[in-house]
C-alpha positions in Angstrom: -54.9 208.6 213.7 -58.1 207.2 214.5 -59.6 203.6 215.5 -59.9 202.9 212.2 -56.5 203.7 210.8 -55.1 202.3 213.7 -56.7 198.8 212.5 -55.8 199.4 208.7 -51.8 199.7 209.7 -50.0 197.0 207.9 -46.6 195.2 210.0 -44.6 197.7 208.2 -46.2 200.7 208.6 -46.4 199.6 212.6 -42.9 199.1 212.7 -41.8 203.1 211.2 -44.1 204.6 213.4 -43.0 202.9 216.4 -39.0 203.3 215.8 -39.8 207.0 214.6 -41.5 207.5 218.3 -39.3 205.1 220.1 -36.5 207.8 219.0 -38.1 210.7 219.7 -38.9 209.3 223.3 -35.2 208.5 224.1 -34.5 212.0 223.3 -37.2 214.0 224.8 -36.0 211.5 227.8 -32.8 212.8 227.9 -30.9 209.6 228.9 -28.1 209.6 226.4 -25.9 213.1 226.6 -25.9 215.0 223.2 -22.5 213.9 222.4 -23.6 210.0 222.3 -26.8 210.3 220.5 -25.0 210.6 217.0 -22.7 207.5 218.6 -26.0 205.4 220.0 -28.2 206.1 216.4 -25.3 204.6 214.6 -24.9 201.5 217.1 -28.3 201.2 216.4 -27.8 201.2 212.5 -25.0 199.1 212.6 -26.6 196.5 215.2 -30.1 196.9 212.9 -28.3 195.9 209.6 -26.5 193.1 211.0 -29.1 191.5 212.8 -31.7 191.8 210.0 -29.5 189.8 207.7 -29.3 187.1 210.1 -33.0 186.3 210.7 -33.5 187.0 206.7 -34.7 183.5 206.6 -37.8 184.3 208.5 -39.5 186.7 206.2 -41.4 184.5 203.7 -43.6 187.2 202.6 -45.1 190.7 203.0 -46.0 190.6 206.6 -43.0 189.0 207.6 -40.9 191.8 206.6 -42.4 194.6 208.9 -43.1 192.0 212.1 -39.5 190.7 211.5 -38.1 194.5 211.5 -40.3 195.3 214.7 -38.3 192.5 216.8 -35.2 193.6 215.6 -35.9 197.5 216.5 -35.9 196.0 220.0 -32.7 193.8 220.0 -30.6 196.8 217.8 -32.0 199.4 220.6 -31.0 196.8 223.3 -27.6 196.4 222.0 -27.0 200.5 221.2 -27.6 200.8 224.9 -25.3 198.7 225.7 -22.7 199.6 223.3 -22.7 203.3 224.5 -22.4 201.9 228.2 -25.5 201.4 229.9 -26.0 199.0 232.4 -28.0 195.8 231.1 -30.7 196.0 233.1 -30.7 199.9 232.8 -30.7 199.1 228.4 -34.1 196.6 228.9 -35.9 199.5 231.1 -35.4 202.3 228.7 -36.0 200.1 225.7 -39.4 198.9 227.3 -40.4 202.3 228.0 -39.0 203.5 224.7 -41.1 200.7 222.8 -44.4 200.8 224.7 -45.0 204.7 226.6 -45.3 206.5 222.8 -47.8 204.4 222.0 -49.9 202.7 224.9 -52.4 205.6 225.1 -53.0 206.0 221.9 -54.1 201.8 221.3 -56.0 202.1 224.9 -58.0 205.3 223.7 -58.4 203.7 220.2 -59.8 200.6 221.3 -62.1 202.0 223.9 -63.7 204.5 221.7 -64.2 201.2 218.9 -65.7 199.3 221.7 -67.8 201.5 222.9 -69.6 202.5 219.4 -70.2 198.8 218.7 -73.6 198.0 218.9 -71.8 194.0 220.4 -68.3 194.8 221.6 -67.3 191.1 221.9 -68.8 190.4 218.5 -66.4 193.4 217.0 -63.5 192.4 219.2 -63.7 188.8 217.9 -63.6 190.0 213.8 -60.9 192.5 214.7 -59.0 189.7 216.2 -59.6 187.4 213.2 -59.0 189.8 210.6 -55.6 190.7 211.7 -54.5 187.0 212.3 -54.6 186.6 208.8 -53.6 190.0 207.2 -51.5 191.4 209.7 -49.6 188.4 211.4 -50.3 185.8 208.5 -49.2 182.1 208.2 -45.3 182.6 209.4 -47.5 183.1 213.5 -49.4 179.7 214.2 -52.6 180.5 215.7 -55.6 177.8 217.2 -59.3 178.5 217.9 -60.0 177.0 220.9 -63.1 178.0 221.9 -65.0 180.1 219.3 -68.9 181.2 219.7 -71.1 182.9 221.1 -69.8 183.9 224.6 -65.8 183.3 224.3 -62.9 183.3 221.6 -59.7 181.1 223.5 -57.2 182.2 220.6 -53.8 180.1 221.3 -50.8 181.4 219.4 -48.8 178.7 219.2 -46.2 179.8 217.2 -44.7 183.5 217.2 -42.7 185.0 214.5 -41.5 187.8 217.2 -40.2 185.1 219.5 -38.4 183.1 216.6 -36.6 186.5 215.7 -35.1 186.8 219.0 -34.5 183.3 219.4 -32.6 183.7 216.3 -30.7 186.0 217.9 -30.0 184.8 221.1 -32.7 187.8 222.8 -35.4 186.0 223.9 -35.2 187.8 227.5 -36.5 190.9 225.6 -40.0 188.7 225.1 -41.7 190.6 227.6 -40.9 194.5 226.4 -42.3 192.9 222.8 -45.3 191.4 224.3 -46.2 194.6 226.9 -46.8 196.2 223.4 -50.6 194.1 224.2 -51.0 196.1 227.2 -52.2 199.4 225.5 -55.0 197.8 223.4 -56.2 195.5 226.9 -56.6 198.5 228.8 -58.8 199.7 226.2 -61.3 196.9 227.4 -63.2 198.6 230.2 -65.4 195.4 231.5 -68.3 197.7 233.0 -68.8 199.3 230.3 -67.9 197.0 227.5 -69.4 193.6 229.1 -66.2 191.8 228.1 -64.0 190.1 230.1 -60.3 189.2 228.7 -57.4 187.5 229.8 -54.1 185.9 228.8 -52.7 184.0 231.3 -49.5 182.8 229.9 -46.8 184.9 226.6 -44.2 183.4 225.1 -42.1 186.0 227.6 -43.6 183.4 230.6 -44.0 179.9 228.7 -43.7 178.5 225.0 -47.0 179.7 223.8 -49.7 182.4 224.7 -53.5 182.6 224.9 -55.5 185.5 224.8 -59.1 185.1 226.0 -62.4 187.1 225.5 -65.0 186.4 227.4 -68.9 187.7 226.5 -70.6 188.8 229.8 -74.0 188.7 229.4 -76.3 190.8 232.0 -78.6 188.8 234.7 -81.4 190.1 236.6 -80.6 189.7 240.6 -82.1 186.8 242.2 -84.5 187.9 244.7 
């Protein structure tokens, strides 16, 4: 999958190809003995199915359904740890690694390679950004422009879908696996080479919204 595809992926598409490598993960990792893996995929199923029908009241249209799905692959993989006797805090480790190590290098090598065949990185950054708050979060994530030109984009999201899921069901300390997800495509952002600068000093995981912000650097001569 390249760059572009990557970008093209609609919620629900997202949301197969990260449980179908989240899986494989788990079991290339070896942390659940042969005899409970049948056990744990059923947990999983069962925990899946029941959670889903309780936040069905969240999906008010296309998009919903696969970002709704993604937040509860992380609270039925939670619980099917748990269920086959891992240690809570042992259950949120292998579910972050699960969610995120698949797929990390992929979105940093993707988004690198994109940045650095744009003629304006922080112009294509910006579009990319804006395009997928309306076609791949949509109207059910609240989002505000708070600075938008030339040099910087200060997006605040001020309302999450992902964090009304797990607040829904009662799993809003595994905030912080959903919003590590973020961390693949950031690294991507190489500053020297890019002449971007971005930050996001507060998630929903550490406060009740989140702001990303990218940051145009523009190239001075020294001052002899």
């Amino acid at each position: 999958m390249n760059q572009e595809e990557q970008y093209s992926f609609s919620p629900l598409d997202s949301y197969q190809w990260m449980k179908k490598e989240a899986f494989a993960y788990i079991k290339a990792q070896q942390w659940i003995d042969e005899a409970l893996f049948e056990e744990f995929s059923n947990a999983f199923e069962d925990y899946f199915k029941h959670s889903l029908q309780k936040v069905s009241h969240l999906i008010e249209n296309e998009l919903d359904e696969g970002n709704v799905q993604f937040a509860v692959l992380v609270v039925a993989l939670y619980e099917a740890f748990v269920k086959i006797g891992k240690e809570e805090k042992e259950a949120f480790k292998y579910v972050c690694l699960a969610i995120n190590e698949p797929i990390a290098p992929f979105m940093e090598q993707n988004t690198e390679a994109f940045l650095t065949a744009s003629e304006r990185p922080f112009k294509a950054i910006v579009e990319i950004s804006k395009a997928r708050e309306a076609y791949y979060f949509g109207k059910s994530f609240g989002f505000e422009r708070l600075i938008d030109n030339n040099y910087g984009y200060v997006l605040q999201i001020k309302k999450c879908l992902f964090h009304e899921v797990l607040k829904a069901l009662e799993h809003t300390f595994l905030q912080r696996i959903i919003c590590q997800v973020d961390c693949g495509w950031i690294k991507g952002i190489k500053t020297d080479l890019h002449n971007l600068h971005f930050a996001r000093p507060t998630t929903f995981a550490t406060g009740n919204t989140c702001q990303m912000w990218f940051i145009k650097e523009e190239k001075t001569e020294d001052i002899q």
